[in-house]
C-alpha positions as a printed NumPy array, in Angstrom:
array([[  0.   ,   0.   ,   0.   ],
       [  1.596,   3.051,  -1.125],
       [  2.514,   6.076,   1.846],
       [  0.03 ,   8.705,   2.532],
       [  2.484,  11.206,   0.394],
       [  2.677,   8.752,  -2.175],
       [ -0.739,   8.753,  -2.35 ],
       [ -1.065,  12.46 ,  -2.796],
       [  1.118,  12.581,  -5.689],
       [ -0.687,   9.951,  -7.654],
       [ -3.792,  11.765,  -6.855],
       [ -2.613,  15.419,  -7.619],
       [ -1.231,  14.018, -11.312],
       [ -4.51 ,  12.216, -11.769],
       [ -6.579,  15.744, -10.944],
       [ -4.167,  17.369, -12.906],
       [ -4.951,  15.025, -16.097],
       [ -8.948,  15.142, -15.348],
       [ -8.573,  19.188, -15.397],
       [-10.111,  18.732, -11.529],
       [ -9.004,  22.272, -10.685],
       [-10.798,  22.448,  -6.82 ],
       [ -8.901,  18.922,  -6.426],
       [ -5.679,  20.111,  -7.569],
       [ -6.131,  23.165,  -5.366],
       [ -6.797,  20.959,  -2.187],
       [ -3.788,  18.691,  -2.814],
       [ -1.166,  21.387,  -2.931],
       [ -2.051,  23.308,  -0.236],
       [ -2.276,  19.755,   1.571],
       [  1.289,  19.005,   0.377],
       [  2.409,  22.487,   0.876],
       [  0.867,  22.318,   4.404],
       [  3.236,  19.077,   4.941],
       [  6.09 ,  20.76 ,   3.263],
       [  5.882,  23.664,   5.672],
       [  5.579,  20.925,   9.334],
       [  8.833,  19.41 ,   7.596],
       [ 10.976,  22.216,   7.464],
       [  9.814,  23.031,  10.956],
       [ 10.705,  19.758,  12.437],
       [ 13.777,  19.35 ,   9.917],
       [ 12.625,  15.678,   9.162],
       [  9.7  ,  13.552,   7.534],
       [  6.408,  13.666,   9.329],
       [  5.218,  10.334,  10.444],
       [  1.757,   8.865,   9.736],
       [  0.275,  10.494,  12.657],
       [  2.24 ,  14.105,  11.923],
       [  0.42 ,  13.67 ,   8.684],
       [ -3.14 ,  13.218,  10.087],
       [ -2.872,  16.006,  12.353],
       [ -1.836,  18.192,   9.182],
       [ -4.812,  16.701,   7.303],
       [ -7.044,  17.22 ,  10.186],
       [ -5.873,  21.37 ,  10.509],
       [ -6.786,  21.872,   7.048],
       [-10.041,  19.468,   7.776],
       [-10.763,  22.377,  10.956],
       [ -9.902,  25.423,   8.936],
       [-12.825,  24.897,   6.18 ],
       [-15.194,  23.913,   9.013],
       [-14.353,  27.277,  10.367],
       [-14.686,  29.   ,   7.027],
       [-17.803,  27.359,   6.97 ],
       [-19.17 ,  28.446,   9.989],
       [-18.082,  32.145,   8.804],
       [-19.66 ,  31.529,   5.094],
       [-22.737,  31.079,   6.638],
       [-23.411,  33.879,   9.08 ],
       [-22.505,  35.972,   5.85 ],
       [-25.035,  33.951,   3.832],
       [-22.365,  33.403,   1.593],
       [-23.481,  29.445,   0.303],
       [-21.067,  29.757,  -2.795],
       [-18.458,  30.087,  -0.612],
       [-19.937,  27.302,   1.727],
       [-20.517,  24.711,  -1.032],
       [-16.764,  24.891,  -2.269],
       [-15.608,  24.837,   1.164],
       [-17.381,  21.627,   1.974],
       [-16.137,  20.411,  -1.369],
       [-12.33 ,  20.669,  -0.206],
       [-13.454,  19.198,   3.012],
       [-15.165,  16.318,   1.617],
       [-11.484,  15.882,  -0.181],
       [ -9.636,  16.288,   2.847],
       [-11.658,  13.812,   4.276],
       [-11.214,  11.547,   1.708],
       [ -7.584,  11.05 ,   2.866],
       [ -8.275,  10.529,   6.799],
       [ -9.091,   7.441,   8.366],
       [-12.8  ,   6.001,   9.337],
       [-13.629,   8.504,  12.499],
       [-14.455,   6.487,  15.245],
       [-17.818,   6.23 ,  16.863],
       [-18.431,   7.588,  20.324],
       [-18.678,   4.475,  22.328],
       [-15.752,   3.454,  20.384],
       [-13.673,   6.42 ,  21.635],
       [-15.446,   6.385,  25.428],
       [-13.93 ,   2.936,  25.213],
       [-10.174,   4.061,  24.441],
       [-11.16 ,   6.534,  27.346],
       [-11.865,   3.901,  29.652],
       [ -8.39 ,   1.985,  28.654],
       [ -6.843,   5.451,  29.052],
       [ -8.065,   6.067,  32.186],
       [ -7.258,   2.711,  33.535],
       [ -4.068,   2.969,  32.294],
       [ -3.134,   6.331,  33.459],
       [ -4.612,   5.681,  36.879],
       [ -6.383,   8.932,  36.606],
       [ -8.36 ,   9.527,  39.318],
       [-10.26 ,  13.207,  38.631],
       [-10.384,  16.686,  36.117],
       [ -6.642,  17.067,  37.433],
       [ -5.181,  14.224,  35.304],
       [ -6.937,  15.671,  32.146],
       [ -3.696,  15.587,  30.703],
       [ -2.307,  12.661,  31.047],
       [ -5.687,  10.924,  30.001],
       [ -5.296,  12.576,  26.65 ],
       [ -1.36 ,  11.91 ,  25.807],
       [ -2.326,   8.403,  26.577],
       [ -5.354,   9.039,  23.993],
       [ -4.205,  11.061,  20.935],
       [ -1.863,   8.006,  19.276],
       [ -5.673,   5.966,  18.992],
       [ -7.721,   8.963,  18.437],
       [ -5.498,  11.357,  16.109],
       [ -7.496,  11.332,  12.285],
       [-10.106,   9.657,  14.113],
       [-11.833,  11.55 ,  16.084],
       [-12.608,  15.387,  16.7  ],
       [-10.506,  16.614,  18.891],
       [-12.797,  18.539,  20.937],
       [-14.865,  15.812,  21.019],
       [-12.605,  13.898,  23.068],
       [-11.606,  16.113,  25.11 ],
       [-15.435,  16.878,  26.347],
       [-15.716,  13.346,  26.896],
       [-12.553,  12.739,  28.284],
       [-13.534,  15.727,  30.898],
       [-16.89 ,  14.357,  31.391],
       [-15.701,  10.8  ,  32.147],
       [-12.957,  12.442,  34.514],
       [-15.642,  14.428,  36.499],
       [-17.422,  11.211,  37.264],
       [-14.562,   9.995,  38.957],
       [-14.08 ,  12.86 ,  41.318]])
């Protein structure tokens, strides 16, 4: 199975050939995007590097989104949920919520966390299964839920 990168450039030559011009568009700002975290960390990303770059660009149209439609600009809205819907394309099958209460639970278990104060620990335990997968804030509402319980 060819590398997340790999991937990319197959798909930015094929949307180049098809005259896909919104694809194109996504796909090297992606790559640029992963250019730019390489040069900052003076190495190759790995996978997970690579989904959190993905998921920025995923959380930056959502935002746009947001903004397009207090404006009641839908243009804009449409073509930003047509790069998302790209983006998305390249991220792995989210998780559900019982699945990710579940890695909580593990988390939690294995962290010995015992209230709202070892928030933090819960989630560095958390983000290598839930990066790509999962909304962020998401898990960290549930995470602080589940934490509050315990207190």
């Amino acid at each position: 199975m060819p590398s997340l990168k790999e991937q990319l450039d197959a798909d930015l030559k094929e949307a180049q050939k098809a005259r896909d011009s919104i694809r194109v568009n996504v796909i090297r700002m992606l790559k640029t995007t992963i250019k730019n975290r390489e040069v900052e960390k003076i190495g190759e990303l790995n996978e997970q590097e690579l989904l959190q770059a993905i998921n920025s660009q995923v959380k930056t149209r959502l935002e746009a989104i947001e903004g397009f439609k207090k404006g009641g600009r839908d243009e804009s809205v449409k073509k930003e949920e047509a790069e998302m819907a790209i983006l998305k394309a390249y991220l792995p099958a989210q998780l559900s919520k019982e699945e990710i209460e579940a890695l909580i639970d593990k988390a939690v278990a294995e962290t010995a966390a015992a209230g709202p104060k070892d928030m933090g620990k819960v989630m560095k335990a958390l983000m290598a299964d839930v990066t790509g997968k999962a909304d962020g804030k998401l898990v960290s509402d549930l995470v602080k839920e589940k934490l509050s319980s315990l207190s």
